[in-house]
C-alpha positions in Angstrom: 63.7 60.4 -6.5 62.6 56.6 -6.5 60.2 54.6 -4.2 58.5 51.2 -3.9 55.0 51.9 -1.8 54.2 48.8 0.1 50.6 47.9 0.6 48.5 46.6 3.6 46.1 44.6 3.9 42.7 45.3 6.9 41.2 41.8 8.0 37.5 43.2 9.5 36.4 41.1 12.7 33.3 41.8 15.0 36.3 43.6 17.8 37.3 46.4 14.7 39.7 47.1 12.2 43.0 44.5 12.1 45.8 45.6 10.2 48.1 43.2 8.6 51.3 43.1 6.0 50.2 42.2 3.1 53.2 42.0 0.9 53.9 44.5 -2.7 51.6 45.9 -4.6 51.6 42.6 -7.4 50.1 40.4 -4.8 46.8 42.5 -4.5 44.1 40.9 -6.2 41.2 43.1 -8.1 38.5 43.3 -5.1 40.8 42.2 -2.1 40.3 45.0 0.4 44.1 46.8 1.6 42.6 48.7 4.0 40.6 51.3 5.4 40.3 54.5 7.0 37.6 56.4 9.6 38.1 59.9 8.6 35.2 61.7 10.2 31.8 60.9 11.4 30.5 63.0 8.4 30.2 62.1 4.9 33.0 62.2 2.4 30.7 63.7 -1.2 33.4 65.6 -2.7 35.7 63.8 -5.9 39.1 63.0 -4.5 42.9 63.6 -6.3 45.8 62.1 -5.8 49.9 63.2 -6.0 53.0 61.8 -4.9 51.3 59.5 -2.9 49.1 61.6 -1.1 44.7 62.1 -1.3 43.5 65.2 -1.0 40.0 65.3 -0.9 36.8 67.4 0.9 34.5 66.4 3.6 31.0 67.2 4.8 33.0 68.4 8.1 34.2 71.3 6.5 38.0 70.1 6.3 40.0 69.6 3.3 42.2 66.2 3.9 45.6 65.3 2.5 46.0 61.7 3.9 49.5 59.9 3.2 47.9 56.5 1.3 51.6 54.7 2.2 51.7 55.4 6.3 47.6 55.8 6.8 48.3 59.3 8.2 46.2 62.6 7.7 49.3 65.2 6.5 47.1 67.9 7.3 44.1 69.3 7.6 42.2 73.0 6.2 39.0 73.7 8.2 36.8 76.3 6.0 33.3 77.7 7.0 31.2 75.2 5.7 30.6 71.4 3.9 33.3 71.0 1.2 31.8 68.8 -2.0 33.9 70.3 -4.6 36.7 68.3 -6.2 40.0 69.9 -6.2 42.6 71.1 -9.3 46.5 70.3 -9.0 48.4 73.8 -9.2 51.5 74.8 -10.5 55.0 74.7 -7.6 52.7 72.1 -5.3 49.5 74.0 -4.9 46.0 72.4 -4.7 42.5 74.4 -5.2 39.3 73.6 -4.2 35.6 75.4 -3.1 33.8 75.3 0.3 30.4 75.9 1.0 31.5 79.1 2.9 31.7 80.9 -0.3 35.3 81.0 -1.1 37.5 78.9 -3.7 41.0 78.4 -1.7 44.6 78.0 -2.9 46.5 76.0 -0.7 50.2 74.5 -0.1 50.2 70.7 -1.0 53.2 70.0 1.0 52.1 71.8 4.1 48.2 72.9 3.8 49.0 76.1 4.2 46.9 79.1 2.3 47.9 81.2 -0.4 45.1 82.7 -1.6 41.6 82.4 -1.9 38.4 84.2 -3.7 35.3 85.3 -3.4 32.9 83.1 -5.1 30.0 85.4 -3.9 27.3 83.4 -2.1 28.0 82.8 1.3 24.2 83.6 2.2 23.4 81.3 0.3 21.3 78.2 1.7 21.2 74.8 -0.5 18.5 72.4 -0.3 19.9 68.7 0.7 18.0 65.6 -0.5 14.9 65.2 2.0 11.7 63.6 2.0 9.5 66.8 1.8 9.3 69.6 -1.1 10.8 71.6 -2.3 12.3 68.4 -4.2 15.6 70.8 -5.1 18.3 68.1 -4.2 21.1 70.7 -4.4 24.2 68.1 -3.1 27.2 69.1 -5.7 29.6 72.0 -5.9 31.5 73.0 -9.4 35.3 71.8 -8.9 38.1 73.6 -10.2 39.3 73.0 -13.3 43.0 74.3 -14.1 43.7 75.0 -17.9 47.0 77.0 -19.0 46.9 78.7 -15.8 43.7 79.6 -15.2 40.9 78.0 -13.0 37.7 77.9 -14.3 35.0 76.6 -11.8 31.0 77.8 -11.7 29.2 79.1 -8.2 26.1 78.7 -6.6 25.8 83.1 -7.5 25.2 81.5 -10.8 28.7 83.1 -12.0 31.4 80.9 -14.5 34.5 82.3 -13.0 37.8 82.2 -14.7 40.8 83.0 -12.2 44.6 83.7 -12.2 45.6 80.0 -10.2 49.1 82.1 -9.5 47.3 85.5 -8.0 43.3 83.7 -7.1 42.7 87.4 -9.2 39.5 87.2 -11.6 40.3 87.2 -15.1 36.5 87.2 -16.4 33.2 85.9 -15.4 30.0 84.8 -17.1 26.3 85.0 -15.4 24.0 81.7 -16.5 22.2 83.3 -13.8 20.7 80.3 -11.9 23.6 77.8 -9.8 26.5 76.4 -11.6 26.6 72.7 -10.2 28.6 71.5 -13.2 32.3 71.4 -13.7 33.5 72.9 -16.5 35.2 71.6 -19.2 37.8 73.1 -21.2 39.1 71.8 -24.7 40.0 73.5 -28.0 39.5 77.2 -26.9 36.0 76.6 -25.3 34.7 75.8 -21.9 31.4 73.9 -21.4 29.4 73.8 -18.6 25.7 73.5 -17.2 23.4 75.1 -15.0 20.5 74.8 -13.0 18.3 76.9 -15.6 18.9 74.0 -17.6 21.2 75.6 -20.1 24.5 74.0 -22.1 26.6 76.9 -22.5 30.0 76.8 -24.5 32.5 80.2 -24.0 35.1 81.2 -25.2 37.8 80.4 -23.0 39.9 83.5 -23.4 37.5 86.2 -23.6 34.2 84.7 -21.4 32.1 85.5 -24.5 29.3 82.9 -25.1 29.6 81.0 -28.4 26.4 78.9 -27.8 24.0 77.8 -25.5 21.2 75.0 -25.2 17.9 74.0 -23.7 17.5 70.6 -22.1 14.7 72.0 -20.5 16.1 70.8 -16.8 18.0 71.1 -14.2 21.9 70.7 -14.9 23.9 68.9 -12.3 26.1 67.0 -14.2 29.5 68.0 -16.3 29.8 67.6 -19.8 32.4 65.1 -21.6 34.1 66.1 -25.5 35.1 62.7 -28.0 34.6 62.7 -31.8 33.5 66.1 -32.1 30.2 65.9 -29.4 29.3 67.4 -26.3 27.8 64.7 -23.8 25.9 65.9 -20.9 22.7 64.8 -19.0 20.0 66.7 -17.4 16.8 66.4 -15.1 14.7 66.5 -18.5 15.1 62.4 -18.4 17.7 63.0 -21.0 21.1 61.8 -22.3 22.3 64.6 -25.2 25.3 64.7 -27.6 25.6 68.4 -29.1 27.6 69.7 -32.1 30.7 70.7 -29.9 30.6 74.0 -32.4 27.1 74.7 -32.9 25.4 73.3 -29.7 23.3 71.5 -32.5 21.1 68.1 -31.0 22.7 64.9 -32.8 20.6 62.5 -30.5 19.1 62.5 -27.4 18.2 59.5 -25.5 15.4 59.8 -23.0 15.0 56.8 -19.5 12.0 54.9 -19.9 10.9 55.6 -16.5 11.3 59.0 -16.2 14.7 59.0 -14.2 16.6 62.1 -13.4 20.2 61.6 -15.2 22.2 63.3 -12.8 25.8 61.5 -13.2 28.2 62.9 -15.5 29.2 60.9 -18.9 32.2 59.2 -19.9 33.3 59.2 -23.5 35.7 56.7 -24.1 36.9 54.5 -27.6 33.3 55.7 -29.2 30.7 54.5 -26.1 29.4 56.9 -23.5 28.9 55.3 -19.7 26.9 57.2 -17.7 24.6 56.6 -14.2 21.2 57.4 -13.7 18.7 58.4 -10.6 15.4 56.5 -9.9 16.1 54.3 -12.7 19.4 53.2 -10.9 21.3 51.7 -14.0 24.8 52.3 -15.1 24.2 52.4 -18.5 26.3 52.1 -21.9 25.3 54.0 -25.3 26.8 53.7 -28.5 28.1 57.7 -28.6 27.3 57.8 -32.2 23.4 57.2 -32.2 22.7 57.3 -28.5 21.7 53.5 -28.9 21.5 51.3 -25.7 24.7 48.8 -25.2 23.8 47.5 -21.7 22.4 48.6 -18.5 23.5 47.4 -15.0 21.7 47.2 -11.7 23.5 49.6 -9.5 20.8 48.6 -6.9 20.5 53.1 -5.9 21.1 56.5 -7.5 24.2 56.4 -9.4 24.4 60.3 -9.3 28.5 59.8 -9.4 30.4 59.8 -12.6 31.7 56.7 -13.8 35.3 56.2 -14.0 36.6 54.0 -17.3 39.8 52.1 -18.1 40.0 49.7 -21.2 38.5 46.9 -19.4 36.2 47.6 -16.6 33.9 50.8 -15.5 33.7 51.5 -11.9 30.8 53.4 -10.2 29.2 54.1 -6.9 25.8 54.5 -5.7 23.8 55.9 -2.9 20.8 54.8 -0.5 17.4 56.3 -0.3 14.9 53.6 1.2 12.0 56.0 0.4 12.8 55.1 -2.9 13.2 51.6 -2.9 17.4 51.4 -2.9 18.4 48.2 -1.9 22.2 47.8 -1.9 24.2 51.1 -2.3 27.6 51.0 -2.7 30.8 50.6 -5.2 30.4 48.4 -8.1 32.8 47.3 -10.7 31.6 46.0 -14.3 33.3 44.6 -17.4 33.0 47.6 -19.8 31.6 45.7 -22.9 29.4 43.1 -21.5 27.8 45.1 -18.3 28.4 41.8 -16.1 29.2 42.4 -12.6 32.8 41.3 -11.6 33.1 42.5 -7.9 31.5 45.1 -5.2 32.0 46.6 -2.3 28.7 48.0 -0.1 29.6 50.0 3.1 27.8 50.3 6.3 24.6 52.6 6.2 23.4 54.8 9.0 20.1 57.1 9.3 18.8 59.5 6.9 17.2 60.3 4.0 20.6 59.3 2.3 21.5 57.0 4.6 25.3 55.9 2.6 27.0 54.3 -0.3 29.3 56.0 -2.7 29.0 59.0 -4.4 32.8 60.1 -5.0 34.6 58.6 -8.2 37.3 56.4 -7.4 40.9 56.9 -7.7 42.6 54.5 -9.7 46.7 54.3 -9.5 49.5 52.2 -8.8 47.9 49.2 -8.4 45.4 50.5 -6.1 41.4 51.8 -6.1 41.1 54.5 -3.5 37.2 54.5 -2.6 35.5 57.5 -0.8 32.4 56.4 1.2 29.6 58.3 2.6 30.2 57.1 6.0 33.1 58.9 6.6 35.4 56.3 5.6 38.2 55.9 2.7 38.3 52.3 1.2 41.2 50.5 -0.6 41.3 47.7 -3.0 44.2 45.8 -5.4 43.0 46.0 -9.0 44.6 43.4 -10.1 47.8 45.1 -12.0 51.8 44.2 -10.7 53.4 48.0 -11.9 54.4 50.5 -9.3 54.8 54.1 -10.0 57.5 56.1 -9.4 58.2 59.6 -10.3 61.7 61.4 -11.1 60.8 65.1 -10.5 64.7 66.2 -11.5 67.8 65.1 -12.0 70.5 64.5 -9.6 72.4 67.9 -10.4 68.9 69.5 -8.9 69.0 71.4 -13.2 65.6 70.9 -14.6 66.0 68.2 -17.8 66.9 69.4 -21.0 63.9 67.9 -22.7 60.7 65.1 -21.0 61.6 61.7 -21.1 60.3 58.2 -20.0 63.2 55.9 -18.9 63.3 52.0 -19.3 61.5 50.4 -16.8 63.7 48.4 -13.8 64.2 45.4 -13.8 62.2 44.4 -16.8 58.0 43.8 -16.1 58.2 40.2 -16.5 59.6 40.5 -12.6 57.7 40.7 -9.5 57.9 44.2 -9.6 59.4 46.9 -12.3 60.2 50.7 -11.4 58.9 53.3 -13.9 60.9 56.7 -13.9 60.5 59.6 -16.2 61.3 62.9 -16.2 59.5 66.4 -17.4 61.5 69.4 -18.9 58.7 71.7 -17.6 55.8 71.3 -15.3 53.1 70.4 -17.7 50.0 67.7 -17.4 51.2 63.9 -17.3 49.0 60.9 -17.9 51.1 57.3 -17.4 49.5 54.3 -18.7 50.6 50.8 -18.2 49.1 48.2 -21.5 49.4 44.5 -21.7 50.7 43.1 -25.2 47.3 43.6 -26.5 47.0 47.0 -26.4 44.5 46.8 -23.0 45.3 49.4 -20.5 45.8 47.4 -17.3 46.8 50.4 -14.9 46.9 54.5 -14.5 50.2 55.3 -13.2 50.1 59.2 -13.3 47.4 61.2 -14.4 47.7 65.0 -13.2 49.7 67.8 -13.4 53.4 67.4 -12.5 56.6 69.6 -11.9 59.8 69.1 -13.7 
């Protein structure tokens, strides 16, 4: 199956929101807002994904959205019991799974939004503590997403439990207790998962058996996920600290503490040998050297950059979010060259009332052209990046007979058109990540980056 999505463009006057044509995808310049969206008067916190053309993503109303990014439209809607902040994993035959605050992880029909299973994550009584101006100074704002690995979802609870789950039955396979909330996301890679937790523990398991390998003391609270490259384990805590651990042996091999005390709550990104990760009170982006922990640059994200960055060759994109109290001044979406730290563009929302009264928490979604931005008013954002490729994706042949072995086809007509159509196809469903590069090797565009049926 083939397609060309077109894109449109949203001209903002004082009367609303005016919609306008604005021509294929190649015409949208990096910055130049497409268009936006009001989805609901409350917050959208949770990471967004994106399949087939469609965003599926959480909101602090308690629905889980799939919203059609080519007609505007929401597909469907899932109202659970409570908030939903968790991210969401891409199942096998069109499924999606994420976490509500009403206690349950849900498996649900992409095509339709229509459940298939769900489980007991085992704290429904339990109460977090938003961001507020008075103590307890807890700030409890994330949920552990899903993470799917060779058919199992691993994903951490507030019960303090590390879960791993059949993603074809929702039946538990094994758990592990930290014993204090799982905030973090897990990740999974060579055999292990790594995660932390709000005792202020890096744990690594086995991934099979649950069994702990390792564990760590940063001596604060966890919220953020841990990132893997050249044989490290990044992660950041509430201690002030930036760590890289032996990946094997949990073993310190620097740790970089923020001048000024700041919480690091924003998840790293390892990427060509540099780690890019946000910070709290501090409110930097900042770059290390992932080798010695050394400072490369710091950016002024002008509030809390408790979001994880997202990285392609060129350019690191990253939100932040307002707290007057603490002397924020222009929360929002910014977009920096990756090896300099200069600012190239930004995009700050409207802000309302609150203790956290808006930016951007959720990390963008980057494909076909376009950046999808989630914004804590309620409110999806696009943006042209700058790149001339639109994706297309063959899921099987003609016949309807799965392909005899995975394959990416010659793109049509050739890239130095207006336009070029990418097809490939899989011989089973498996995980696909589709880059585009310009003849120097710099990736320009993420085409496809999630898991895929044949």
């Amino acid at each position: 199956m083939t397609s060309r999505n077109r894109i449109l463009a949203c001209a903002l006057c004082a009367a609303g929101h005016m919609w306008a044509p604005a021509g294929d995808a190649e015409h949208a310049a990096a910055g130049t807002m497409q268009w936006n969206l009001e989805i609901s008067e409350q917050g959208l916190w949770a990471p967004m994904n994106h399949a087939a053309g469609t965003l599926y993503f959480g909101s602090d109303d308690g629905g889980f959205y799939a919203l059609d990014v080519a007609t505007r439209q929401i597909e469907w809607r899932f109202a659970t019991g409570d908030i939903v902040r968790s991210g969401s994993a891409l199942l096998e035959s069109d499924g999606i799974a994420f976490a509500s605050d009403d206690g349950f992880l849900y498996a649900l029909e992409r095509d339709s939004g229509a459940e298939r299973w769900r489980f007991d994550l085992e704290y429904a009584d339990f109460s977090r503590r938003l961001p507020a101006g008075d103590a307890p100074y807890l700030y409890d704002y994330l949920h552990s997403s899903p993470v799917l690995d060779d058919g199992t979802l691993y994903i951490g609870s507030a019960s303090g439990n590390l879960h791993a789950i059949d993603a074809g039955t929702g039946k538990e396979t094994w758990r592990f207790a930290a014993g204090e909330s799982i905030r973090s996301t897990p990740l999974i890679a060579e055999g292990f998962v790594y995660f932390g937790s709000w005792n202020g523990r890096v744990y690594a398991l086995d991934a099979t058996t649950g069994e702990q390998v390792w564990s760590y003391n940063t001596g604060g609270i966890i919220q953020s996920s841990p990132a893997i490259g050249d044989g490290k384990i990044f992660i950041s805590s509430r201690s002030t600290h930036v760590y890289a651990l032996d990946a094997l042996t949990g073993e310190v091999q620097w740790k970089h503490r923020n001048t000024d005390g700041s919480w690091v709550e924003s998840s790293a990104v390892f990427d060509d040998g540099m780690i890019y990760v946000g910070s709290s009170d501090s409110q930097r982006l900042w770059a290390y050297h992932a080798d010695t922990g050394d400072v490369a640059w710091g950016y002024d994200t002008r509030g809390w950059s408790w979001a994880k960055p997202v990285v392609t060759d060129s350019t690191v994109y990253i939100g932040s979010i307002g707290a007057p109290a603490h002397g924020t001044t222009l929360p929002g979406f910014y977009v920096v060259d990756r090896r300099t730290g200069e600012e190239r563009w930004r995009f700050v929302p409207g802000t309302g009332e609150g203790w956290i009264d808006g930016g951007v928490h959720s990390p963008p979604v980057i494909t076909g052209g376009t950046i999808y931005v989630a914004g804590l008013d309620g409110a999806v954002y696009t943006f042209g990046d700058g790149t001339t490729v639109t994706a297309v994706e063959q899921g099987k042949q003609e016949t309807g007979k799965t392909p005899g072995q995975s394959a990416l086809q010659q793109a049509v007509p050739n890239p130095f058109n207006p336009y070029t159509v990418i097809s490939y196809q899989l011989a089973e469903a498996r995980q696909v990540e589709l880059s585009v590069y310009d003849i120097t090797g710099r990736r320009i565009a993420s085409l496809a980056n999630g898991y895929h049926q044949a």
